[in-house]
C-alpha positions as CSV (number, residue, x, y, z in Angstrom):
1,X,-5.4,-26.0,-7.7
2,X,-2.4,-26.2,-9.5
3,X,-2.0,-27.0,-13.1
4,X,1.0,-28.3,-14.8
5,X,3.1,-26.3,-17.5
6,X,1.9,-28.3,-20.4
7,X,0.1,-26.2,-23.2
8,X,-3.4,-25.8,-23.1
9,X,-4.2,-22.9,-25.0
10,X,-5.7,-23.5,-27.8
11,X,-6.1,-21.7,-31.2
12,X,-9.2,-19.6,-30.4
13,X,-7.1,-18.5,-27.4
14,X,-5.4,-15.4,-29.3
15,X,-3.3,-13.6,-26.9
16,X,-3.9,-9.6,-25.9
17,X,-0.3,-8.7,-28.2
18,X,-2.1,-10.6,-31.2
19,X,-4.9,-7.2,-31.0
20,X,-2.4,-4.2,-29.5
21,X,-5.8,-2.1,-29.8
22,X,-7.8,-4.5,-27.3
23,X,-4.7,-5.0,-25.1
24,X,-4.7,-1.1,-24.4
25,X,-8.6,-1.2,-23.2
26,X,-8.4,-4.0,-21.2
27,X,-5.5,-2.7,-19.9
28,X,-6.9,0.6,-19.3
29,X,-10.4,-1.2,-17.5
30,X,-7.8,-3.4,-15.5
31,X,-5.5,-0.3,-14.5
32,X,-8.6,1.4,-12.9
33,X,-7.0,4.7,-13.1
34,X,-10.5,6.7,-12.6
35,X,-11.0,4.9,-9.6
36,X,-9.8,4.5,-5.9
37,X,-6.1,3.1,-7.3
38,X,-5.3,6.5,-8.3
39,X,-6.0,8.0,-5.1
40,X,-3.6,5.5,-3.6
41,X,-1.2,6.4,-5.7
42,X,-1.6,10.1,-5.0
43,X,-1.6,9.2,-1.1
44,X,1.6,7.6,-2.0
45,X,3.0,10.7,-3.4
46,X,2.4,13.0,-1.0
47,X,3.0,10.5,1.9
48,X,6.4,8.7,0.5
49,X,7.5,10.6,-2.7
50,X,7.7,14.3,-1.7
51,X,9.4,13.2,1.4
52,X,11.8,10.6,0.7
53,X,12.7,12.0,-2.9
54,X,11.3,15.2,-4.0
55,X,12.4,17.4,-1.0
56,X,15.7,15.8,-1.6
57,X,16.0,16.3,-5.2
58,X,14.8,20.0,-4.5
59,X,18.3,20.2,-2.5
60,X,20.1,19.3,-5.1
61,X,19.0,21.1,-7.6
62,X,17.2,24.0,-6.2
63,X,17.7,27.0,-9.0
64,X,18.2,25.0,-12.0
65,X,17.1,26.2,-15.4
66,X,15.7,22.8,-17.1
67,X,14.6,19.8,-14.6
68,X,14.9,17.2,-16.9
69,X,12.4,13.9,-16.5
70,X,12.4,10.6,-18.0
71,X,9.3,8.4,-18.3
72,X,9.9,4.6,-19.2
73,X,6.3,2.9,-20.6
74,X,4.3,5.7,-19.0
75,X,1.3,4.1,-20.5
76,X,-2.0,7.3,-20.1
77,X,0.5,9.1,-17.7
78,X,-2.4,8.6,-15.0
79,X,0.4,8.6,-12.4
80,X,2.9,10.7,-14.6
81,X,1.0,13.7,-14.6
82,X,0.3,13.3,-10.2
83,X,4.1,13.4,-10.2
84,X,4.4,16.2,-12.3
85,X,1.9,18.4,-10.8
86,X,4.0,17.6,-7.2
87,X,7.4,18.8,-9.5
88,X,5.8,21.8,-11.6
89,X,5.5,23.4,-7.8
90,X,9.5,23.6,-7.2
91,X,10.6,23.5,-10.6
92,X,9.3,26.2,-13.2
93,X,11.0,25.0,-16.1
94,X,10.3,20.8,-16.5
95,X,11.3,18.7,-19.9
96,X,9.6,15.3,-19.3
97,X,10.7,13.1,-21.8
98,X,8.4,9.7,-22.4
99,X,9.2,6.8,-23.5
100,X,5.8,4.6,-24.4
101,X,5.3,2.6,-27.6
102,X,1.7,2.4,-27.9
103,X,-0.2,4.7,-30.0
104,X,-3.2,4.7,-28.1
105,X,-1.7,5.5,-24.7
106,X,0.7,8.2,-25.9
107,X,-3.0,9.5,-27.3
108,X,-4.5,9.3,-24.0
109,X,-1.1,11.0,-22.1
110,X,-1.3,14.1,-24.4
111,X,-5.1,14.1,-24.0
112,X,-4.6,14.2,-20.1
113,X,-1.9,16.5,-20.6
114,X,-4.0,19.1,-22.2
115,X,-6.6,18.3,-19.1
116,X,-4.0,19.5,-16.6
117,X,-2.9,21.8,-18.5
118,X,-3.4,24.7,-15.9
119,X,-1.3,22.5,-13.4
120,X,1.4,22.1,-15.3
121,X,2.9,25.4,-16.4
122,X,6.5,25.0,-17.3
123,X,6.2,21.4,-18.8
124,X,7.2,20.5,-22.0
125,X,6.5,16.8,-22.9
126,X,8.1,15.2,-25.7
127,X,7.3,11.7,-26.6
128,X,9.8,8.7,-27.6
129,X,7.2,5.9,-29.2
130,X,10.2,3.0,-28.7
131,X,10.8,1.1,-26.2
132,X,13.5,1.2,-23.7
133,X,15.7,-1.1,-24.8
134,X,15.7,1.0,-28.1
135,X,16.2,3.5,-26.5
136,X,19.6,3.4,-24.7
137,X,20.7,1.3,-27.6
138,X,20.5,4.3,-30.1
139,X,21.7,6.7,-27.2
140,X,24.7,4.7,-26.3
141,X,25.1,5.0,-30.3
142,X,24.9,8.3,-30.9
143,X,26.3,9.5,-28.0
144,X,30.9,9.8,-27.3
145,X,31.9,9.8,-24.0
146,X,29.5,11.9,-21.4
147,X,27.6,13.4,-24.2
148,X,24.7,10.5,-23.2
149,X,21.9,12.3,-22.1
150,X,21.1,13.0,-18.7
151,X,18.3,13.4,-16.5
152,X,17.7,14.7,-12.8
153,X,14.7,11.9,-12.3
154,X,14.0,8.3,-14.1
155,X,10.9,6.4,-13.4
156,X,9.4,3.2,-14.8
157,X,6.0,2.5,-12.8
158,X,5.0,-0.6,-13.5
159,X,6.8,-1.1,-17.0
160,X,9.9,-2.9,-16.2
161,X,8.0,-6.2,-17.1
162,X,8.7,-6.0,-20.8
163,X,13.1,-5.7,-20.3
164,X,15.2,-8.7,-21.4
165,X,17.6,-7.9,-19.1
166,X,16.5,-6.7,-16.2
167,X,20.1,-6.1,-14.5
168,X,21.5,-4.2,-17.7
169,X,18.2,-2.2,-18.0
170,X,18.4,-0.9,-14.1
171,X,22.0,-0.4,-14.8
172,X,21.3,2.0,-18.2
173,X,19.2,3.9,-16.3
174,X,21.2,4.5,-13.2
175,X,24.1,5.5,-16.0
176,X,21.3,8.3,-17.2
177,X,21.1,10.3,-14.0
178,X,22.6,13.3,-13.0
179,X,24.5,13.5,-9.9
180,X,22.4,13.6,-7.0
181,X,19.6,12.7,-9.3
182,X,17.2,10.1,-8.4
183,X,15.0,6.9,-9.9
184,X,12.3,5.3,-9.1
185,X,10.9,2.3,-10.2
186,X,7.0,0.5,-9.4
187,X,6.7,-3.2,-9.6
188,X,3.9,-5.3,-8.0
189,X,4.7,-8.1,-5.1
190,X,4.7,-11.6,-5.3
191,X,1.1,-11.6,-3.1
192,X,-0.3,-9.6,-6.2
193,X,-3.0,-11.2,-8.1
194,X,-0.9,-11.3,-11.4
195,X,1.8,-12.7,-10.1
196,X,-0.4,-15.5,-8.6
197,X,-1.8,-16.0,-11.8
198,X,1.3,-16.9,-13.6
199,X,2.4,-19.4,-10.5
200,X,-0.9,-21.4,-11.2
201,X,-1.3,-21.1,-15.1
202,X,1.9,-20.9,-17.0
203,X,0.4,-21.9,-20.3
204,X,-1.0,-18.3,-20.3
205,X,2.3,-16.9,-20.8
206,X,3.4,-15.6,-24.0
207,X,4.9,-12.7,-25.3
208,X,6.2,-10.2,-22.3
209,X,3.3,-8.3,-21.1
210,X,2.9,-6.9,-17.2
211,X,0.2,-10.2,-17.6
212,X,2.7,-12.7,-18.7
213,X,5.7,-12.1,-17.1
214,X,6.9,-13.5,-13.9
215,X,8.7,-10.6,-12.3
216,X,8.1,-8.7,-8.9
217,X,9.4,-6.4,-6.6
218,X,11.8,-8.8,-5.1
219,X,13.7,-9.3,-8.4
220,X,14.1,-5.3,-8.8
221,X,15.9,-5.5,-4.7
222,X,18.1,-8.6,-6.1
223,X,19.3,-6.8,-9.2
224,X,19.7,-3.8,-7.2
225,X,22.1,-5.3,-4.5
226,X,23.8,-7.2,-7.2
227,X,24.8,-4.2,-8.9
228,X,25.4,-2.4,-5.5
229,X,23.4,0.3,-5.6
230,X,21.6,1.7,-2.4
231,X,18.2,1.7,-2.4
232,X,14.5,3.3,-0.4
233,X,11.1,0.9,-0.5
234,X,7.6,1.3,0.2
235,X,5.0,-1.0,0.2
236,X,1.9,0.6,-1.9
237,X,-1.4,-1.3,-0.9
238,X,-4.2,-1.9,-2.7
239,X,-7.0,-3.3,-3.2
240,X,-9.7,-4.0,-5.9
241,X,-12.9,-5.3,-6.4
242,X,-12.7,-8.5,-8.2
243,X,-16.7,-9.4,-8.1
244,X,-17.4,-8.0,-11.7
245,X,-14.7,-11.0,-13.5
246,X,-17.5,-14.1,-12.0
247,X,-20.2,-12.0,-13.6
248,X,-20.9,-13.3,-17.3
249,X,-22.4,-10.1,-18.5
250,X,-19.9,-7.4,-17.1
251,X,-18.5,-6.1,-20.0
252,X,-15.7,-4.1,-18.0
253,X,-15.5,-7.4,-15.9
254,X,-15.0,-9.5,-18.9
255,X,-12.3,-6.7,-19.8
256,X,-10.5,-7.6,-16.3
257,X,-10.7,-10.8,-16.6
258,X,-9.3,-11.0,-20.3
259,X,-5.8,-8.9,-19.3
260,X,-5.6,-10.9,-15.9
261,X,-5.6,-14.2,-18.6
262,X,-3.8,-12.7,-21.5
263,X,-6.2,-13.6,-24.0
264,X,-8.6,-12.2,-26.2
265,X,-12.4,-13.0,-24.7
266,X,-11.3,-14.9,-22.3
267,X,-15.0,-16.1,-21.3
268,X,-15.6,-16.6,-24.6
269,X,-13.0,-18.3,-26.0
270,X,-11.4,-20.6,-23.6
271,X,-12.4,-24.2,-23.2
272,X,-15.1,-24.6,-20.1
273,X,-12.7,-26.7,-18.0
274,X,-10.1,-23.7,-18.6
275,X,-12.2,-21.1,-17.8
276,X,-13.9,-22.8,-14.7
277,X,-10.5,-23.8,-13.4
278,X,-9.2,-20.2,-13.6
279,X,-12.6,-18.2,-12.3
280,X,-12.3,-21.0,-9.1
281,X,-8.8,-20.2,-8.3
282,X,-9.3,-16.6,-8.3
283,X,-12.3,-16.8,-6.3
284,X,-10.2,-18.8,-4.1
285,X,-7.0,-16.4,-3.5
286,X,-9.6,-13.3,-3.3
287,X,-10.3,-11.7,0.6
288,X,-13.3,-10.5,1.0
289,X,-14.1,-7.1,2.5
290,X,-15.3,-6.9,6.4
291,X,-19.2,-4.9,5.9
292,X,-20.1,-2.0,8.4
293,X,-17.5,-1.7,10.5
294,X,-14.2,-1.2,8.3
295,X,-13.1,2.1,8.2
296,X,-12.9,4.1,4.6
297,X,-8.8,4.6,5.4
298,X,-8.6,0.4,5.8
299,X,-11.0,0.0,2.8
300,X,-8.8,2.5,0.2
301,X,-7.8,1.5,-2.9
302,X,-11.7,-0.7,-2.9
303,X,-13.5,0.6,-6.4
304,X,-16.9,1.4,-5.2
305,X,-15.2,1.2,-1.6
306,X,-18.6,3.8,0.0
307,X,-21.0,0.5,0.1
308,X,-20.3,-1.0,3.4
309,X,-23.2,-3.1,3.5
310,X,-22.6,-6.4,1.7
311,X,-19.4,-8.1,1.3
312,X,-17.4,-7.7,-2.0
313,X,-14.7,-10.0,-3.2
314,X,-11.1,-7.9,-3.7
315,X,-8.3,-8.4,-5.8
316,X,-5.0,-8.1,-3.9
317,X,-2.7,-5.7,-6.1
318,X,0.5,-4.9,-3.6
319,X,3.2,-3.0,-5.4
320,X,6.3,-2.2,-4.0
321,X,8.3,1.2,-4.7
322,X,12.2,1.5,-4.7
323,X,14.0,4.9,-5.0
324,X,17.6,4.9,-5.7
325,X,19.9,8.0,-5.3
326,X,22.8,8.4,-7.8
327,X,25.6,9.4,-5.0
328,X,29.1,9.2,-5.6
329,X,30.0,6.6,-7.9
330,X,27.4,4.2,-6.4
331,X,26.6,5.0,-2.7
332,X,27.0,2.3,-0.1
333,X,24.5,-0.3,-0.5
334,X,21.8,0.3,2.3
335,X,18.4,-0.4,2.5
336,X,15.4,1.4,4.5
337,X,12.0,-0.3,4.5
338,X,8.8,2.3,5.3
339,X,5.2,1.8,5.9
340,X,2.3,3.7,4.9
């Protein structure tokens, strides 16, 4: 079901980027943060993080005054905020500095910050609205020797899809920590149903958007052993349901299916042919769950996961997470593979 690389989208096909406003909802439908995929990532923080990094980072820098964060494309800070409420417990004095440069998501992070307010005593958030590029360009500027700033833990979850250079980037950031301090970054596997998408439809592509650009988890583990630095990873499963996208009047479905496309009313505004060709190919690479007798532990991550009685079509959305230790002046290069 392969289609060639020629262009085929055509002028009513106006990509998310063209309508930053629309991108952020059908994002924010797609991202399914109020859903099952949060508690996965929670599961992952209590089950991988606190163990592998924050008990560590506690050694290190148990009795500091300022714990100092930084947050690169943070987006709502869904996942920000788990991570902070895990941090807030050792550290009572955090300064978690974001990086995001949409409007509407640094809206929606200060929103949810007010939320959990009561959870996150000590935290003081102050947002960059650049990007990160930008951003170690004009602190590579302003700063003379080691007067860069510095932070005890860097993050980008699932934001490093929009660098140009991917090796530099990894590498600015590393430069950033503290000794002993620690990064982590998200990126989704090359099973995911993104990634997929860009294999079978490269006319879709456009401007870099975690939609449009053909990056996973294994490029992160290349650039890291090119640049020698040692490195943690953790496979973070999940799973979606995908039925809503073949249903015509799903307005969150249509949502879905426009980010998963990159375009603007997808349904809507895509050639039949197009839009046949791309609802049959996911239908195609979708599982199905197993009714009755799977378990709620082999069914987490599944929106609406508590109905066990009918089958529901899933979207596979595997993301891999690598933790890298600034040791020394690099650490030797070894790698540890964990499963949930």
């Amino acid at each position: 079901m392969e289609m060639s690389g020629e262009k085929m989208r055509t002028l009513e096909m106006k990509p998310l980027v063209s309508d930053l406003d629309y991108y952020a909802e059908a994002y924010r439908v797609y991202a399914g943060f109020s859903g099952q995929k949060l508690k996965t990532y929670q599961k992952w923080t209590d089950d991988v993080f606190i163990p592998t990094a924050v008990d560590k980072l506690h050694g290190s820098f148990q009795g500091a005054e300022e714990f100092r964060i930084l947050g690169i494309g943070s987006g709502g800070g869904e996942i920000d905020v788990c991570l902070l409420e895990r941090l807030s417990s050792r550290y009572p004095s955090i300064t978690n500095t974001v990086i995001e440069p949409s409007t509407e998501a640094i809206t929606r992070y200060t929103a949810l910050l007010q939320e959990k307010e009561a959870n996150l005593q000590g935290v003081k958030t102050h947002f960059k609205q650049t990007t990160i590029q930008e951003f170690c360009a004009e602190t590579k500027k302003a700063s003379t020797g080691d007067s860069r700033p510095k932070f005890h833990f860097i993050h980008a979850i699932q934001s490093l899809y929009y660098s140009d250079d991917l090796n530099g980037t990894i590498w600015d950031m590393f430069e950033m920590l503290e000794e002993g301090g620690a990064m982590l970054i998200i990126l989704m596997t090359d099973d995911h149903v993104l990634y997929r998408m860009l294999d079978n439809f490269p006319f879709l592509v456009g401007q870099k958007t975690p939609s449009t650009t053909k990056l996973s988890s294994k490029d992160i583990t290349k650039a890291l052993e090119q640049l020698g630095l040692a490195y943690t990873s953790h496979t973070v499963n999940t799973r979606t349901e995908a039925s809503s996208c073949f249903n015509p009047e799903s307005e969150d479905g249509n949502k879905v299916l426009d980010f998963l496309t990159n375009t603007v009313r997808f349904r809507a505004n895509a050639p039949p042919e197009i839009c046949d060709k791309v609802l049959g190919f996911l239908r195609a690479i979708c599982p199905s769950s197993v009714p009755d007798e799977t378990t709620d532990e082999a069914r987490e991550g599944v929106v609406g996961g508590e109905d066990k009685t009918q089958k529901k079509l899933l979207f596979i959305r595997d993301a891999q997470s690598v933790i890298v230790f600034r040791q020394g002046t690099h650490g030797a290069l070894q790698k540890s593979a964990m499963k949930m």
